[in-house]
C-alpha positions, 0 to 999 in steps of 0.5 A: 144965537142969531144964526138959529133964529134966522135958521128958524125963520127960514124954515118958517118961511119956506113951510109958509110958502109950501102952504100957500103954494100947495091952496093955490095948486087946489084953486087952480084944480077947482077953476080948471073944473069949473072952465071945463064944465062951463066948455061942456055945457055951453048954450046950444043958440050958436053963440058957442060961448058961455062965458060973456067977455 
């Protein structure tokens, strides 16, 4: 019986993880984008960035 449940929570885990990985892989997608927009559309006053740090 134990081995199932730690069989069971394995897999419990794992699909977790999957989870978690597959939401960051579309934040990383979506803060990507918003960089690449930010590049193209920077302020033409000659500082050449539009981010302030």
């Amino acid at each position: 019986m134990v081995p199932l449940l730690l069989v069971l929570l394995l897999v419990l885990l794992l699909f977790g993880a999957g989870f978690a990985v597959k939401i960051l892989w579309w934040v990383a997608i979506a803060i990507l984008i918003l960089w690449l927009i930010g590049f193209v559309a920077r302020p033409k006053d000659g500082s050449g960035r539009w981010y302030r740090w």
